[in-house]
Each structure stands twice: as C-alpha cells, then as structure tokens.
N, C-alpha and C positions, 0 to 999 in steps of 0.2 A: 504494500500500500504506500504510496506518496505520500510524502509527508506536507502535511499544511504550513502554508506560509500566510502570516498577517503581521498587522504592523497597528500600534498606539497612536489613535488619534490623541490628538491635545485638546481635549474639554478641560483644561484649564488655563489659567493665564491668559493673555492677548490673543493668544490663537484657537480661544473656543466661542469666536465670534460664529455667527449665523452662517455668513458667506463663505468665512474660510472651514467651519466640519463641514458643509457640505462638498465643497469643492475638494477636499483631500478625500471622505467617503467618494465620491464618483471618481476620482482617480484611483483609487486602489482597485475600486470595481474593473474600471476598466483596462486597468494595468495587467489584471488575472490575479491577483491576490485575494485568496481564501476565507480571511476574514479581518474587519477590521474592529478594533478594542479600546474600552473607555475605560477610566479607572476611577477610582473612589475614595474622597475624602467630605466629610462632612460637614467638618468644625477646623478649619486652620486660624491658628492664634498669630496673634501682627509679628513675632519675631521668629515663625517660622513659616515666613510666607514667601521666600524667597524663591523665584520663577515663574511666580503662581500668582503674585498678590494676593493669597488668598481668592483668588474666584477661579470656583469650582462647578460646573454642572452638575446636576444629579444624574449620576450613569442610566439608569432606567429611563425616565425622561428623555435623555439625550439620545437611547437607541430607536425609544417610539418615533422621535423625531426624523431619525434617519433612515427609520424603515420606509417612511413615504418618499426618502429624496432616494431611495436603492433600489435594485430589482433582485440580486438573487446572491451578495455576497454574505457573508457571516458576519454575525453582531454580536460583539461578545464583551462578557464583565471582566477585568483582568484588575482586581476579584472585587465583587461587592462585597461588603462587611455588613454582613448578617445581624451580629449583636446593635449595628446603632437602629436598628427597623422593625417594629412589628412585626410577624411572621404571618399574620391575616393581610394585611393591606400591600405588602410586598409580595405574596403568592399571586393576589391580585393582580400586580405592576407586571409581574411574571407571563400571565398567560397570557393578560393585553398586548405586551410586545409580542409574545409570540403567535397572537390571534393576526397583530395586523402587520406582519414583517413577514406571512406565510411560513412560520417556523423555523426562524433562521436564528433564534437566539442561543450562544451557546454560553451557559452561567457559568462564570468561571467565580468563588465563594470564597471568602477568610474569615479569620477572628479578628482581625486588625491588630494593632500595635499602637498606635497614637493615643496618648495619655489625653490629651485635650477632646478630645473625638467623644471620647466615653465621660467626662466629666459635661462636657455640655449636654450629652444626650442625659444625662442623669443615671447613670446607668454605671455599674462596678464593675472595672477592667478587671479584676478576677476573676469576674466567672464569662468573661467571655468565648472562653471554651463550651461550657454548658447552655448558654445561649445559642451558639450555634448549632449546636446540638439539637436542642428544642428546635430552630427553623427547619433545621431540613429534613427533622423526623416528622413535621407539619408536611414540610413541603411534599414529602414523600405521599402524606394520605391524599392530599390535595390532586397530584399526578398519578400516583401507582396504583390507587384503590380501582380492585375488579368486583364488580356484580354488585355495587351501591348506588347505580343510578344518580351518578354525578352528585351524593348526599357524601358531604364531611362535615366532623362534627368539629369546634374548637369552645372550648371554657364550658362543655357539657351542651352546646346550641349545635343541633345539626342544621345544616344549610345547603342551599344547592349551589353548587361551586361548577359556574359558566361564564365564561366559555371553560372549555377544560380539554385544550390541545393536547398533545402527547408530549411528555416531560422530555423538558428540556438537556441535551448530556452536561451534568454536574460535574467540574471541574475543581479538587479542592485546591486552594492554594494555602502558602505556609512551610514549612520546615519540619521535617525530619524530626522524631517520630509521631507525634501528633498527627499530623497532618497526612501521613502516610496511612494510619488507623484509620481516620475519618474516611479518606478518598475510598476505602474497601467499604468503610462503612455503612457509606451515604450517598458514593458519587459514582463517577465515570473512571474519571482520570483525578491528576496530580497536578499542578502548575507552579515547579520550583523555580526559582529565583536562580539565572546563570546561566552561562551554554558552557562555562570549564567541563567538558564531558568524563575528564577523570573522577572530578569532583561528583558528578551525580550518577555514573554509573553502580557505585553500591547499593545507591537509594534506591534505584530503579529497582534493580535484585531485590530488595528489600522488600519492597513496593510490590512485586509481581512474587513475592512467594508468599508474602500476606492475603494477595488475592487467590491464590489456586487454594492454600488452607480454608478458604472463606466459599469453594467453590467458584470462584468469578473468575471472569474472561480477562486477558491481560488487560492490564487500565490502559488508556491513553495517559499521554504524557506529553502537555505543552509546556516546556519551553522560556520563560522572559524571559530577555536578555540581548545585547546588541551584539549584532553580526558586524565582521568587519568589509562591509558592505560596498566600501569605498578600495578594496583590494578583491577583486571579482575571484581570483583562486583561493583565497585564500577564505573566503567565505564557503566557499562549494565545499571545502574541506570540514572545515567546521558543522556541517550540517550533514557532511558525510558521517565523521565522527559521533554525531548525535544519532544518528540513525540508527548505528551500527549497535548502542547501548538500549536501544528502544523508545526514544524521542520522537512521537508520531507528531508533534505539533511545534512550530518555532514563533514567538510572538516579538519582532524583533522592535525595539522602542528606542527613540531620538529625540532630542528637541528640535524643534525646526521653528524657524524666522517666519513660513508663511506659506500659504501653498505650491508655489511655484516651490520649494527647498524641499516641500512634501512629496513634488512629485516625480524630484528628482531620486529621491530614496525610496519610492516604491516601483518605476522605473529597476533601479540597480537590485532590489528583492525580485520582482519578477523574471528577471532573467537568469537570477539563480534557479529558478522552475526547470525540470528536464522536459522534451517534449512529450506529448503524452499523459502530463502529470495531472491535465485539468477534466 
C-alpha cells in the first residue's frame, strides 16, 4: 500500500486568513496530496504566542469550512484534544464534518500538554488521560453501536444520534507508552511526533505487537514531522526508511509566509509520490 502524503495547513497566525486556507486547501488538492491537516490549541497565553499571536481557528470549524471549498482530499485533526471538549457536542462537530465533506474526515486525537489550555477550560491536566478516555469510549457508542437504531444513551438520556456516518479512522497521537495503549485501544493508528525512523521503529514493534495480542489488524501509523523536502533525494529516502518500519502515513508540517510559499512545498511533496500511488 502507498503511503499517504499530506501537509499542515496554518489555521493559525496571519496565515489562517479566509483567502489564504482556502487557496493552500485547493493547492494541495490539486497538487495530488492525500490529505490536508489543522491542529489545535485552544487557550494561548500572551507570552506564549509567538508565530501565532495567539489566533487560532477551531480545527473542527475550520474543516467544515473546507469541506465546501474541497472535492475529494483528506481532512484531518493533527490531533484534537479531546479533554478541552465535551464528548456530546464534539461527537456532534464529528459526524457534521463528516456528513458534509462526504466522509473525508480522518480524527487524528490527544490528551494535550498545555498547562494554560486546561486551566482556562477549567478542567485538571491530571486527568486528562481519563478524559480522553471517556471521549472516545463515547465516541465509540456514538459510531460503533450495531442493532440500536441510531439510539445512544449519555448521562443515563438515550437519544437518537443523526446523522450517524460511518466512524471516522481514529488516529491516537502522543508518546510512547500511553498513547500506544490507547491507539489499540480506541483507535486506528498512532500519530508520533518525528520521521528519525531509528527512533520510532521500536514503537512501531511495540505498537503492532500490542495490537495482534488485542487481536487487531496492524494500526496505521502517521507520521509529523518535516521532510527535507527542499533536497528531492534525500526526502524519497526518508520516506523510504519510514516505510520500511511500517509508517503508512507522512504528515509533513512548515511554516510558510503565504500561499504562493505553500505551494511551492506541496508542489516538492507531490513529487515525492511514485506513479501509480494515487
């Protein structure tokens, strides 16, 4: 199987204007790239707002939005953070993207790390393991439930839970071993941080023999991390490498000045594509 290539848009900072996600979304599409990815912060404090000014789109929001400006690339969380959200009104955000993007959303999910994130949300960064826990054992009933005629119940209220597409592939993201538990637990695949393919060759092992004990089918495995994109051999190599450890997904991320800079970097990903690979 080909391994997918996508690339970070910039919903944040100066370059998660209107004109310019749209125009880098329709250049990837049309470049032949796989899928394209929004990331997630919720609450940035003023002295740690550097690249960003603090302004951030909400990833959910911003994929709805680009489901109508797309035809048929991937839209994907790289990762939403589950504990700052509801697990009822985010299942919701869920299947709407997915209802009206024709099912092109691929949830890529974490616990977060930002101390500030979980203090605004009011919420205890200690148990944000168990919160996400709780989401996507929600989300599961929400998606996975057979022969309940679209009925889930939440806080003891059963309800009929519509639209109700076909569950989205759950991608966990986070670190070793957490996060490796989770993704057998809950999800599809994995979404580690890095292309050093020495470095995450154990995990993978690790990762895929956690799933054959679990029964499960080898997980996917996407990928952050920057290609060096701007040396055309020496990327193919890197992605060879990845391959080769069981890296079915690359999600490669840049800052960029503006879409013209976007499109020159998805340009030089797409031609790392073999032919045949679309």
């Amino acid at each position: 199987m080909a391994m997918r290539i996508g690339a970070v848009l910039r919903s944040m900072g100066a370059q998660s204007d209107r004109a310019t996600l749209v125009a880098c979304a329709r250049t990837a599409e049309a470049a032949g790239l796989d899928d394209v990815w929004v990331v997630d912060h919720i609450a940035i404090p003023p002295d740690d707002a550097e690249g960003s000014d603090g302004r951030y789109l909400d990833p959910l929001a911003a994929l709805a939005f680009l489901a109508g400006a797309t035809e048929h690339i991937g839209l994907g969380t790289a990762v939403l953070i589950l504990p700052y959200r509801p697990a009822l009104p985010t299942a919701k955000w869920i299947a709407t993207v997915l209802e009206l993007s024709g099912e092109r959303l691929r949830l890529g999910v974490g616990v977060g790390w930002l101390g500030a994130g979980f203090r605004a949300r009011g919420s205890a960064r200690a148990r944000r393991g168990a919160l996400a826990d709780e989401a996507l054992a929600f989300l599961q009933r929400c998606f996975d439930s057979a022969g309940t005629g679209d009925v889930v119940e939440s806080n003891g209220q059963p309800f009929l839970f519509r639209p109700r597409p076909a569950r989205p592939p759950i991608l966990v993201g986070g670190a070793a071993p957490h996060a490796l538990r989770r993704a057998v637990r809950f999800g599809d695949g994995w979404m580690p941080m890095g292309t050093d393919a020495r470095r995450l060759a154990p995990q993978i092992a690790e990762l895929r023999r956690l799933a054959a004990e679990a029964g499960r089918p080898p997980p996917e495995v996407v990928a952050m991390g920057r290609l060096a994109i701007d040396e055309g051999a020496r990327a193919a190599e890197q992605l060879a490498e990845l391959s080769q450890i069981g890296v079915t997904g690359l999600l490669h991320g840049e800052r960029y000045a503006d879409a013209a800079s976007f499109a020159r970097s998805a340009e030089r990903l797409a031609r790392l594509r073999q032919p045949g690979d679309r």
